[in-house]
C-alpha beads as a LAMMPS data file, in Angstrom:
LAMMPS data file: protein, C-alpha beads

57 atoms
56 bonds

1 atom types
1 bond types

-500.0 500.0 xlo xhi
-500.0 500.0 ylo yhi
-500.0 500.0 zlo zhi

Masses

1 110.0

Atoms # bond

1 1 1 -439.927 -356.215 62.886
2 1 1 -439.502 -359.964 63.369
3 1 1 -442.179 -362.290 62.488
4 1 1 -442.099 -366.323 62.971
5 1 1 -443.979 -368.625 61.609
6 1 1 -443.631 -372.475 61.732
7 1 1 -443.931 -374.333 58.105
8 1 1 -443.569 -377.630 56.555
9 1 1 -441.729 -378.198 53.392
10 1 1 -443.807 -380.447 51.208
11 1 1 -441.576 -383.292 49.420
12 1 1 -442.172 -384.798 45.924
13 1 1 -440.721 -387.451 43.900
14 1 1 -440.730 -387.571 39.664
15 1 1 -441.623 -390.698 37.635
16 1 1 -437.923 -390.957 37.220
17 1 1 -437.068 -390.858 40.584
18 1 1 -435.721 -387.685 41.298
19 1 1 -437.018 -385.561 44.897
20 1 1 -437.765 -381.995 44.934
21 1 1 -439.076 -379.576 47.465
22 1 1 -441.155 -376.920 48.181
23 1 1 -442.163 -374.377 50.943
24 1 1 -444.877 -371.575 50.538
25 1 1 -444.097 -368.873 52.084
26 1 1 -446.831 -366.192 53.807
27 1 1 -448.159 -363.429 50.940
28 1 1 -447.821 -360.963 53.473
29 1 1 -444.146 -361.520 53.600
30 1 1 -443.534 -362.239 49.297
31 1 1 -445.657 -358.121 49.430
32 1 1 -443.324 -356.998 52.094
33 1 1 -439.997 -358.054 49.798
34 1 1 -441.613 -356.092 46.774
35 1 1 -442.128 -359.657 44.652
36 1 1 -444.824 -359.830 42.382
37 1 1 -445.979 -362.087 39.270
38 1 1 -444.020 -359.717 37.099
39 1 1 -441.244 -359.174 38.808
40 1 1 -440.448 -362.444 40.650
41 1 1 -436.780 -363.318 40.753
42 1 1 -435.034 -363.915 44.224
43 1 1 -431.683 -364.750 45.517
44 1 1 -431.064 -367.440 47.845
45 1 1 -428.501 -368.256 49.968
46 1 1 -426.978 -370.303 52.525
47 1 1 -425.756 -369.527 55.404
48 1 1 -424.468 -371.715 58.349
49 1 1 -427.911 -373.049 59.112
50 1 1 -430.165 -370.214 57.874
51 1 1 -431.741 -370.172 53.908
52 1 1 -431.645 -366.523 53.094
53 1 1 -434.513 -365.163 50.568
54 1 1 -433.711 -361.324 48.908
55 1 1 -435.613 -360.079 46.285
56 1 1 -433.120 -359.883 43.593
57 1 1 -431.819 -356.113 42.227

Bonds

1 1 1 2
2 1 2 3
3 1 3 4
4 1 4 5
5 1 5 6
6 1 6 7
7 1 7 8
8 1 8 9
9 1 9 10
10 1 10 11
11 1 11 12
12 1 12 13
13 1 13 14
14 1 14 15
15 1 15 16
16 1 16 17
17 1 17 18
18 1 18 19
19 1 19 20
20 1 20 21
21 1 21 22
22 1 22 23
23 1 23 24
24 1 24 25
25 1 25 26
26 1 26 27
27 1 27 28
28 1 28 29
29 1 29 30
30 1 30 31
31 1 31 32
32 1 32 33
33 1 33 34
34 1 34 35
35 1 35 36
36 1 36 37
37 1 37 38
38 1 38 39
39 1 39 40
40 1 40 41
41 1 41 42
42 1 42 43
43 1 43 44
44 1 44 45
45 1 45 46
46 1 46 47
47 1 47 48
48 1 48 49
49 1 49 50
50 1 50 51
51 1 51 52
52 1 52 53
53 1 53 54
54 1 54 55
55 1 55 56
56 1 56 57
């Protein structure tokens, strides 16, 4: 099943001056992958132009 969703990635800067990111992602799909508070580690990857999310095993 393939599910869309459009989403903005939210952009922050430290007091030193250093940028970071961030993107929150549906529940529904973080439920789906089997991620929860206890059990929260991912893998990422990229690929071409695609950012990959697993849940890590």
């Amino acid at each position: 099943m393939k599910e869309e969703r459009n989403l903005k990635i939210s952009f922050t800067k430290s007091g030193s001056g250093s940028e970071s990111t961030r993107v929150s992602l549906p529940i529904k799909w973080i439920r789906e992958l089997g991620i929860t508070p206890d059990d929260r580690e991912v893998e990422v990857t990229l690929e071409d132009d695609k950012i990959i999310i697993s849940k890590k095993k």
